[in-house]
PDB file with SEQRES, HELIX, SHEET and CRYST1 records, atoms N, CA, C and O in Angstrom:
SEQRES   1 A   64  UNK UNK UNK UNK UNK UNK UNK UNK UNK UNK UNK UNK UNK          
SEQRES   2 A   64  UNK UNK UNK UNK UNK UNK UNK UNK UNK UNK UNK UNK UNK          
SEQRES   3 A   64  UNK UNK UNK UNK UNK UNK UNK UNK UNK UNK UNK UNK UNK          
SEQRES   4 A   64  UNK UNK UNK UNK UNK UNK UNK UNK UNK UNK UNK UNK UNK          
SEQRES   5 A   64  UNK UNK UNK UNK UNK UNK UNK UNK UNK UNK UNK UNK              
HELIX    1 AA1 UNK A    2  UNK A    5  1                                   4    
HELIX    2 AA2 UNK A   10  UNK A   19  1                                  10    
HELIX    3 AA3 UNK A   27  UNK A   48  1                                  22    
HELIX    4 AA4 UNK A   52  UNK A   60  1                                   9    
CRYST1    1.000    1.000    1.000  90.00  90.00  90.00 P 1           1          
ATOM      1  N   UNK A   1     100.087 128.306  84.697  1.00  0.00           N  
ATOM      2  CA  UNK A   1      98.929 128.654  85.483  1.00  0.00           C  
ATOM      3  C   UNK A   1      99.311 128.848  86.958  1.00  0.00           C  
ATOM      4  O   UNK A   1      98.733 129.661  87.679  1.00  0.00           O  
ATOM      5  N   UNK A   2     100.124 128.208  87.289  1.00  0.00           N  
ATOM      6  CA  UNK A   2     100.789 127.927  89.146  1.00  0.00           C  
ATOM      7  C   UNK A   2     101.487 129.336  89.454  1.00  0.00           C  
ATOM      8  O   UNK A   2     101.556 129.836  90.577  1.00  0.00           O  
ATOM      9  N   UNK A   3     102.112 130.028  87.994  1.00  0.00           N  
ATOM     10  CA  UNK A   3     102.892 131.448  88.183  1.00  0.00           C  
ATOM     11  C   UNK A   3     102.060 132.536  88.368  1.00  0.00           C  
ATOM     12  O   UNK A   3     102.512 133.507  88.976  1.00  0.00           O  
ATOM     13  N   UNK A   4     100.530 132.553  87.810  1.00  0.00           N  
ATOM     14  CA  UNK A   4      99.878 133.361  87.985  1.00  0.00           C  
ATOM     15  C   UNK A   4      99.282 133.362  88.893  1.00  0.00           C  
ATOM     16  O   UNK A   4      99.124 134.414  89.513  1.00  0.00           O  
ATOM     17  N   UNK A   5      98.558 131.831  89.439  1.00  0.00           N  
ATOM     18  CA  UNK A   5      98.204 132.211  91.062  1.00  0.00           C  
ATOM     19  C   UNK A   5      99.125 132.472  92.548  1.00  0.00           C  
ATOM     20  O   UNK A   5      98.739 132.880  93.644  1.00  0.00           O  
ATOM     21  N   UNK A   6     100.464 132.060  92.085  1.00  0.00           N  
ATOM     22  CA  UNK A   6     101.535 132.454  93.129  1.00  0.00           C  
ATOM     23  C   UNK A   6     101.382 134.153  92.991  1.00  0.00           C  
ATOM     24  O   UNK A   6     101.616 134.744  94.045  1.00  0.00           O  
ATOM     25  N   UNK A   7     101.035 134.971  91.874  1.00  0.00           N  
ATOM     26  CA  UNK A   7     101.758 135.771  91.532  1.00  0.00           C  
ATOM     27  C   UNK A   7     100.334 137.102  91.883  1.00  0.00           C  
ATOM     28  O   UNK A   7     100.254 138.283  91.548  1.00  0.00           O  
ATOM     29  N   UNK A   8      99.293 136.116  92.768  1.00  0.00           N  
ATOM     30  CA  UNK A   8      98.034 136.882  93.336  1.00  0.00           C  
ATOM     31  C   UNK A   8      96.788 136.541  92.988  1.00  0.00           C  
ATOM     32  O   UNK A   8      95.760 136.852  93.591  1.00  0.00           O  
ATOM     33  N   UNK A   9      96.944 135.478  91.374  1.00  0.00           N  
ATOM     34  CA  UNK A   9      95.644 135.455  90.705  1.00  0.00           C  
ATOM     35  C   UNK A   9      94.465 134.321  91.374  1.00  0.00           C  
ATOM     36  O   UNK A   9      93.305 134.295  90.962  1.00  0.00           O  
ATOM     37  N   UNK A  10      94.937 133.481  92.377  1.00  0.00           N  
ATOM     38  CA  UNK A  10      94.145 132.384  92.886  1.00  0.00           C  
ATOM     39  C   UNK A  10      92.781 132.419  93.291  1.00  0.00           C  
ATOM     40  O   UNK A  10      92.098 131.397  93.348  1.00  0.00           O  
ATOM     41  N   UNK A  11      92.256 133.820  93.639  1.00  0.00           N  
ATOM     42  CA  UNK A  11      91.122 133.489  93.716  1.00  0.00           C  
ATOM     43  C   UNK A  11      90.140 133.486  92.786  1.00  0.00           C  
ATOM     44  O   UNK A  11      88.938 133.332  93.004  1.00  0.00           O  
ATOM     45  N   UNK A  12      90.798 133.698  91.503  1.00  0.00           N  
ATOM     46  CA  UNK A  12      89.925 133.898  90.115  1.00  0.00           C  
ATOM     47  C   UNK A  12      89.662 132.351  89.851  1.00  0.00           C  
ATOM     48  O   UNK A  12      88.747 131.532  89.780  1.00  0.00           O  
ATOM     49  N   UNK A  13      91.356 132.496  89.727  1.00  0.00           N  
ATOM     50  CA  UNK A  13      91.382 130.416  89.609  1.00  0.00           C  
ATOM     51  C   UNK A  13      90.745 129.859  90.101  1.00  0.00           C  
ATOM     52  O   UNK A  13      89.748 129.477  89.488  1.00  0.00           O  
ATOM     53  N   UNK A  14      90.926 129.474  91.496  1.00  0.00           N  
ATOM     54  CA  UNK A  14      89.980 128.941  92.127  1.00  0.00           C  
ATOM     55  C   UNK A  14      88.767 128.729  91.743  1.00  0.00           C  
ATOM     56  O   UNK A  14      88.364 127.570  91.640  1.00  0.00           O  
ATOM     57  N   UNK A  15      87.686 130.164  91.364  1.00  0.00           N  
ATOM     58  CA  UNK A  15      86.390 130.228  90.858  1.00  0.00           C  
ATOM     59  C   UNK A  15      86.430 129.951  89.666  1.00  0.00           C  
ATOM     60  O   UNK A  15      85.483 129.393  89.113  1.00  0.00           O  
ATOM     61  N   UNK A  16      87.271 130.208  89.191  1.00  0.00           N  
ATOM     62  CA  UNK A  16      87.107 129.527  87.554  1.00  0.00           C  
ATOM     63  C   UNK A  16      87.196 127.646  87.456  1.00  0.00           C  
ATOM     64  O   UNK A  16      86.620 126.769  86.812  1.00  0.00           O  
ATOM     65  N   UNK A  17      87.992 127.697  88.229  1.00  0.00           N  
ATOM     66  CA  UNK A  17      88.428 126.009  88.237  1.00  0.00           C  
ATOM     67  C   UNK A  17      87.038 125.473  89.074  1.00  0.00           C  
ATOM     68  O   UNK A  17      86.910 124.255  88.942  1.00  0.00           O  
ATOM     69  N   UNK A  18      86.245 125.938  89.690  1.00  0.00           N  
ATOM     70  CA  UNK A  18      84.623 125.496  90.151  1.00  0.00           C  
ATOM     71  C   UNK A  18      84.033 125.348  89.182  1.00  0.00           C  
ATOM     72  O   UNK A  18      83.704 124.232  88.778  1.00  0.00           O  
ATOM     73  N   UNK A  19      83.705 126.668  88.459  1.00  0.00           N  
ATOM     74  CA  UNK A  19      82.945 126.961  87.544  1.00  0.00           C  
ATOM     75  C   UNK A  19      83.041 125.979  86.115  1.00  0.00           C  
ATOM     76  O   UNK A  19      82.045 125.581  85.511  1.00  0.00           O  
ATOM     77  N   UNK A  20      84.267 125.728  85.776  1.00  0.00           N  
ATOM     78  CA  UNK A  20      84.576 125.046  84.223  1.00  0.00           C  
ATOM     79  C   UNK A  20      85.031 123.728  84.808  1.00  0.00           C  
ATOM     80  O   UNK A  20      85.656 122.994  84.043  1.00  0.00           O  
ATOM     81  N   UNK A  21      84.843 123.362  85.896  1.00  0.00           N  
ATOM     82  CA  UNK A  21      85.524 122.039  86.334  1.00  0.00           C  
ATOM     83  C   UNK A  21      87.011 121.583  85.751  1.00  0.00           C  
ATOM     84  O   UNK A  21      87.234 120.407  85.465  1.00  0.00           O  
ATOM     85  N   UNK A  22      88.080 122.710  85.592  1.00  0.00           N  
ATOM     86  CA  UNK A  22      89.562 122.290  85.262  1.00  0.00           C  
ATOM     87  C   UNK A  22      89.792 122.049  85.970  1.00  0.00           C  
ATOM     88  O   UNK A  22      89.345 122.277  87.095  1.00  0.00           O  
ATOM     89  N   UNK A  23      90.606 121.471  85.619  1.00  0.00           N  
ATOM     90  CA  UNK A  23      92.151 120.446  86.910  1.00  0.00           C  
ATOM     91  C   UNK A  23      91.481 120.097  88.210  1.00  0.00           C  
ATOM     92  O   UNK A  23      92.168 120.133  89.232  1.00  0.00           O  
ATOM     93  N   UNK A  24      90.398 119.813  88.269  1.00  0.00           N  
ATOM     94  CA  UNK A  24      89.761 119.391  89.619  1.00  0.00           C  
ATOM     95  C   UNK A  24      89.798 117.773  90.103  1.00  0.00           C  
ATOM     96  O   UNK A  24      89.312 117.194  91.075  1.00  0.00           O  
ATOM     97  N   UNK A  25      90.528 117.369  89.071  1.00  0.00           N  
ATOM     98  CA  UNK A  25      90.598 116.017  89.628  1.00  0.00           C  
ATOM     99  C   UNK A  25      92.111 115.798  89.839  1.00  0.00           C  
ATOM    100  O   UNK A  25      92.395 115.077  90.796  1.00  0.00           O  
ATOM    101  N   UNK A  26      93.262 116.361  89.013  1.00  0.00           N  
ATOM    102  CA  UNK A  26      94.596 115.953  88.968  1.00  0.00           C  
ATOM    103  C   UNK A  26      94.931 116.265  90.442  1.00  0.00           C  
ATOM    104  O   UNK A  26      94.714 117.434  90.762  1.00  0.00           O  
ATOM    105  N   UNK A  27      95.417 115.454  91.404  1.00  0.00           N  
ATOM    106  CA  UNK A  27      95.826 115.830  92.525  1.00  0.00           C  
ATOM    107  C   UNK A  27      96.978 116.818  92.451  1.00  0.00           C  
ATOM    108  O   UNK A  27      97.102 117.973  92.860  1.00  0.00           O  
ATOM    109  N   UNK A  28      97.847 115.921  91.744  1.00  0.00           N  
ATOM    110  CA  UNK A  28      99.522 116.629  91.990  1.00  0.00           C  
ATOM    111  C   UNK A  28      99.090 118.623  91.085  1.00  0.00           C  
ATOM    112  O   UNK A  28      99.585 119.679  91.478  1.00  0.00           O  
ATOM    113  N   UNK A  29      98.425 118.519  90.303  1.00  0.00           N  
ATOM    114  CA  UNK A  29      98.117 120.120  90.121  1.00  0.00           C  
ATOM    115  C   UNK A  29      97.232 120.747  91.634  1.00  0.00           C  
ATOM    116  O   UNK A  29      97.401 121.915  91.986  1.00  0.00           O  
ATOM    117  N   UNK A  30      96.624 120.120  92.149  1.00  0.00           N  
ATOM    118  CA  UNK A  30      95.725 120.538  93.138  1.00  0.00           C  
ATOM    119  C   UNK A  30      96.740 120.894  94.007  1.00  0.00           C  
ATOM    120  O   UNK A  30      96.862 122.095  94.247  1.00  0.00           O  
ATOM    121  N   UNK A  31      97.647 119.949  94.636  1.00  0.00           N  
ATOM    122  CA  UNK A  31      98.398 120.570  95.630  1.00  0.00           C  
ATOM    123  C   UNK A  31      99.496 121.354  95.429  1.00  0.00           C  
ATOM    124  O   UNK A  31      99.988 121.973  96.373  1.00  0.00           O  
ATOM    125  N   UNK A  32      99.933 121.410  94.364  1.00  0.00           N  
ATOM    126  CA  UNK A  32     100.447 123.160  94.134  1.00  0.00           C  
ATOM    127  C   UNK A  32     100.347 124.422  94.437  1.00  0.00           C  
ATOM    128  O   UNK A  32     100.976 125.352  94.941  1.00  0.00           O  
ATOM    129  N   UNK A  33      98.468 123.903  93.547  1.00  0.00           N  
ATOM    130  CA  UNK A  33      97.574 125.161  93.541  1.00  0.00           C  
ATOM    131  C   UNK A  33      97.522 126.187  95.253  1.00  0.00           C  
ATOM    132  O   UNK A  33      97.643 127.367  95.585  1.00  0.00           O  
ATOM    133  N   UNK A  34      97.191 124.449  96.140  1.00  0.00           N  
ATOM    134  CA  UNK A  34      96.714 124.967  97.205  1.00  0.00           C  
ATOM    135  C   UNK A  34      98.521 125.318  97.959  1.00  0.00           C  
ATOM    136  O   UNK A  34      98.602 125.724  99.119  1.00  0.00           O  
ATOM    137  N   UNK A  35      99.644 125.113  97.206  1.00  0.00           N  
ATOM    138  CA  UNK A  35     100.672 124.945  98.137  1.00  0.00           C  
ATOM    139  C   UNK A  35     101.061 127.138  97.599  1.00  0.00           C  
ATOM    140  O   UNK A  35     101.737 127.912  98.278  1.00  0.00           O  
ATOM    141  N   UNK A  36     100.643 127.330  96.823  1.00  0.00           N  
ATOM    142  CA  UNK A  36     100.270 128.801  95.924  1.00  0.00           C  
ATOM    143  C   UNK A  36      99.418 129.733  97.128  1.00  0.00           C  
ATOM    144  O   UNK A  36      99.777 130.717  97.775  1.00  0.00           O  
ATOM    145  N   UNK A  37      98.492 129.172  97.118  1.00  0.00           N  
ATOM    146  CA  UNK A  37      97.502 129.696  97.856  1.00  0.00           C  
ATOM    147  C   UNK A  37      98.058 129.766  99.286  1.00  0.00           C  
ATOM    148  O   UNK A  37      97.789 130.886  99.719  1.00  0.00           O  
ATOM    149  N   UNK A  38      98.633 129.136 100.081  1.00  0.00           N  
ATOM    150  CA  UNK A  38      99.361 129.445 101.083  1.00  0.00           C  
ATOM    151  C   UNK A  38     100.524 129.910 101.198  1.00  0.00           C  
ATOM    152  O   UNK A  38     100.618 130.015 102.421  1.00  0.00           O  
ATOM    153  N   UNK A  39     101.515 130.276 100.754  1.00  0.00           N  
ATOM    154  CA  UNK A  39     102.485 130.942 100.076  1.00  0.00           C  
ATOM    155  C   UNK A  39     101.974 132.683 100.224  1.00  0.00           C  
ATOM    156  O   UNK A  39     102.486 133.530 100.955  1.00  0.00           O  
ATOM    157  N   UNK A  40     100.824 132.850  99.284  1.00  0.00           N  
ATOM    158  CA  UNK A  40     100.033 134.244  99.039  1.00  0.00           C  
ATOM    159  C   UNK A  40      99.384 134.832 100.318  1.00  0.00           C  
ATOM    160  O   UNK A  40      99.367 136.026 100.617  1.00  0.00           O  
ATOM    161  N   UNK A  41      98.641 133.396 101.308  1.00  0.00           N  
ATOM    162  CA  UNK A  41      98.123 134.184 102.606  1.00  0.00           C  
ATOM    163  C   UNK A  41      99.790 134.519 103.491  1.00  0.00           C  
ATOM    164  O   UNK A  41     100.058 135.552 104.105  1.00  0.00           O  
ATOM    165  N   UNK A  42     100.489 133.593 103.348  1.00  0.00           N  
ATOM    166  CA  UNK A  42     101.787 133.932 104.153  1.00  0.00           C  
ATOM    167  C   UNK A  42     102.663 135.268 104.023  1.00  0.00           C  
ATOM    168  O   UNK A  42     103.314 135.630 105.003  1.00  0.00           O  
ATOM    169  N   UNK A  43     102.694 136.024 102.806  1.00  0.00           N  
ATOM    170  CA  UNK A  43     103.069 136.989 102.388  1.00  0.00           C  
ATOM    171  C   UNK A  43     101.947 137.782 102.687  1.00  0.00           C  
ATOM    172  O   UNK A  43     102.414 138.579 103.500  1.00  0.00           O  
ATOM    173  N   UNK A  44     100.983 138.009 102.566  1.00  0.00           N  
ATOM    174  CA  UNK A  44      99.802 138.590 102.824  1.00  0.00           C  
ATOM    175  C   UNK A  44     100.212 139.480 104.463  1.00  0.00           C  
ATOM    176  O   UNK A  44     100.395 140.677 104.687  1.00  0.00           O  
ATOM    177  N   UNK A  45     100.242 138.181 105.441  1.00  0.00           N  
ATOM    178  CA  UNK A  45     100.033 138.252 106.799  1.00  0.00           C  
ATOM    179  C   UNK A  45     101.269 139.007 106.730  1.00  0.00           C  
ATOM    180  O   UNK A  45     101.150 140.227 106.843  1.00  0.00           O  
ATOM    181  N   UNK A  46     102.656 138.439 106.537  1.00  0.00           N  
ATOM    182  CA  UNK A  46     103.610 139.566 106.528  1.00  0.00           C  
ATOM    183  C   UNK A  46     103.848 140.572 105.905  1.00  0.00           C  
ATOM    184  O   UNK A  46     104.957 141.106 105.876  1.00  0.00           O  
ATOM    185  N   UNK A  47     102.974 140.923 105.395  1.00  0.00           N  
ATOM    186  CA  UNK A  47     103.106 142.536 104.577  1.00  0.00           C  
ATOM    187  C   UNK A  47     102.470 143.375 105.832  1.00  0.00           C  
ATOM    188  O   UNK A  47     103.066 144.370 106.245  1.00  0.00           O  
ATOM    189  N   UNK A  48     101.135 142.904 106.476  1.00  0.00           N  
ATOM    190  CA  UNK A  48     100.217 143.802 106.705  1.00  0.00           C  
ATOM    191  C   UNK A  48     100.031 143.603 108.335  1.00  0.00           C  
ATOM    192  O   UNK A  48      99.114 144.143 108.953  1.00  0.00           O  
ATOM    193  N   UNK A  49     101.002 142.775 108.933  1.00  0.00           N  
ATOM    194  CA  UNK A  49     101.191 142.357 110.273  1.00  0.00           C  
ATOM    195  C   UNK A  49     102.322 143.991 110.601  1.00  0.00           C  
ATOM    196  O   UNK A  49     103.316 144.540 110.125  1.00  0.00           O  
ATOM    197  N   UNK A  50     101.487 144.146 111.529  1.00  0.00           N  
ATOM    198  CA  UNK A  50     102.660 145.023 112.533  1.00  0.00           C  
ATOM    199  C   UNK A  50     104.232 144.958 113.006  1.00  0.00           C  
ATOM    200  O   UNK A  50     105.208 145.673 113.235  1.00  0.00           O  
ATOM    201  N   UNK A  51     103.673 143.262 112.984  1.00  0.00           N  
ATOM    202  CA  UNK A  51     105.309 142.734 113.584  1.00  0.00           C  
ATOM    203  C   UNK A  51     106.173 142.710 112.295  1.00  0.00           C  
ATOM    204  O   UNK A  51     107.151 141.963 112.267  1.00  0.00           O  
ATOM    205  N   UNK A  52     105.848 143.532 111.161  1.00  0.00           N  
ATOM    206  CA  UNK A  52     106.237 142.894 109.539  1.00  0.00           C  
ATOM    207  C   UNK A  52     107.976 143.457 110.052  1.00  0.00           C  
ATOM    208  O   UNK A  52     108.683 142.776 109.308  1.00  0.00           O  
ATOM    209  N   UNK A  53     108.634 144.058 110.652  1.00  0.00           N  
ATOM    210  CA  UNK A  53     110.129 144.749 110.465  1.00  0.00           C  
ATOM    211  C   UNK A  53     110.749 143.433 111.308  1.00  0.00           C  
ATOM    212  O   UNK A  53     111.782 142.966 110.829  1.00  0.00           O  
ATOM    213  N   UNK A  54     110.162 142.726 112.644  1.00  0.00           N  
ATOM    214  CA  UNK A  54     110.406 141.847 113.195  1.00  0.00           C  
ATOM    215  C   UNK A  54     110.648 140.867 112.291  1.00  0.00           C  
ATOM    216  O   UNK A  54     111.813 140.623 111.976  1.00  0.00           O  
ATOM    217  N   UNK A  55     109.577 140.154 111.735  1.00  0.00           N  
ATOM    218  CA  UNK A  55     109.426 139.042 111.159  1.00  0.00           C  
ATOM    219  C   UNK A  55     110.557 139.226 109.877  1.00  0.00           C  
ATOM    220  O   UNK A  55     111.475 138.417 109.741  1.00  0.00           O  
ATOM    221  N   UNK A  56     110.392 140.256 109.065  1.00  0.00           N  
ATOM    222  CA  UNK A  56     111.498 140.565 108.194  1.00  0.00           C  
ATOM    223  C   UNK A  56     112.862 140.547 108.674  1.00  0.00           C  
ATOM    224  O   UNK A  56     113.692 140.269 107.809  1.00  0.00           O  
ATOM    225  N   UNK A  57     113.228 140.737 109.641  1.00  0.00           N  
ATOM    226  CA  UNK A  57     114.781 140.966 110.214  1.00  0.00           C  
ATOM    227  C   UNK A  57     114.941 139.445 110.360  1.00  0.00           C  
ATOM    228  O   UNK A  57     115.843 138.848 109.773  1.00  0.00           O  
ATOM    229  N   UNK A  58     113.771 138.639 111.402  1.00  0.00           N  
ATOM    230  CA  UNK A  58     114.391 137.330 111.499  1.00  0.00           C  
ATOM    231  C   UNK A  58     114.606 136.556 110.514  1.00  0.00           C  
ATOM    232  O   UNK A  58     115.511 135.724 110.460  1.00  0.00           O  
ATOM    233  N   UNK A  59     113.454 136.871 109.329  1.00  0.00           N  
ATOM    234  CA  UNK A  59     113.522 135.682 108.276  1.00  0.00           C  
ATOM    235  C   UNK A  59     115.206 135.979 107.535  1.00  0.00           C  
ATOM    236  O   UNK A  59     116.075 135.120 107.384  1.00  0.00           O  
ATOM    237  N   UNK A  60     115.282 137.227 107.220  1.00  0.00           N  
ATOM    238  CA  UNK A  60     116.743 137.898 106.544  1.00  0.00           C  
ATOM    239  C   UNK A  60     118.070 138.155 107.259  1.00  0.00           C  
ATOM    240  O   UNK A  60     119.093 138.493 106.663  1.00  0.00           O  
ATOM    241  N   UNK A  61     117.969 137.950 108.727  1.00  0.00           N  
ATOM    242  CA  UNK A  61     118.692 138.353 109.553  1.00  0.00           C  
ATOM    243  C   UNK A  61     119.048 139.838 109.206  1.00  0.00           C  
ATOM    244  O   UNK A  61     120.252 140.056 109.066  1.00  0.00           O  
ATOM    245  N   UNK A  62     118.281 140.781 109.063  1.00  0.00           N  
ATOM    246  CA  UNK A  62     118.836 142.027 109.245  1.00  0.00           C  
ATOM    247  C   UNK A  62     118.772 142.514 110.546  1.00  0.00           C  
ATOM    248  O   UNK A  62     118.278 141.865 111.468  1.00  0.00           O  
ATOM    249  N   UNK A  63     119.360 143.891 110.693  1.00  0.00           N  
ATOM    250  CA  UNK A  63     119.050 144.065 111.810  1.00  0.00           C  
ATOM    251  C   UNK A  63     117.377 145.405 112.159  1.00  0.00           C  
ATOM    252  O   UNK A  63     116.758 146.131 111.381  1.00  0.00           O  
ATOM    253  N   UNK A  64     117.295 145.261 113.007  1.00  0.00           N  
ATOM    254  CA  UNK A  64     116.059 146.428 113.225  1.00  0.00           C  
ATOM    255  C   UNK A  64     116.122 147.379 113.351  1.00  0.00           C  
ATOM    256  O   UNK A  64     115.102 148.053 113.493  1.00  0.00           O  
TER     257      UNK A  64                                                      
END                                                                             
């Protein structure tokens, strides 16, 4: 389940996991979930950030 919301699906999860009350109590699944969910906004911001060739060169050391 952790591969599919890394892999974009979290906000279904999320609403589904409201809706049917899964895994809402197991902590150690919870902070995955949410460690998923930040992971996805972090890639997010660097896809669609301007600075994305910057931020890419430093994280990879390439050059620009």
């Amino acid at each position: 389940m952790h591969l599919l919301a890394l892999s974009g699906g979290w906000p279904g999860a999320l609403i589904a996991q409201q809706i049917f009350r899964h895994k809402t109590v197991k902590e150690e699944f919870r902070q995955v979930f949410w460690i998923t969910v930040a992971a996805n906004v972090i890639a997010l911001i660097v896809v669609v950030s301007p600075l994305r060739q910057v931020l890419v060169s430093a994280l990879w050391g390439l050059p620009n």
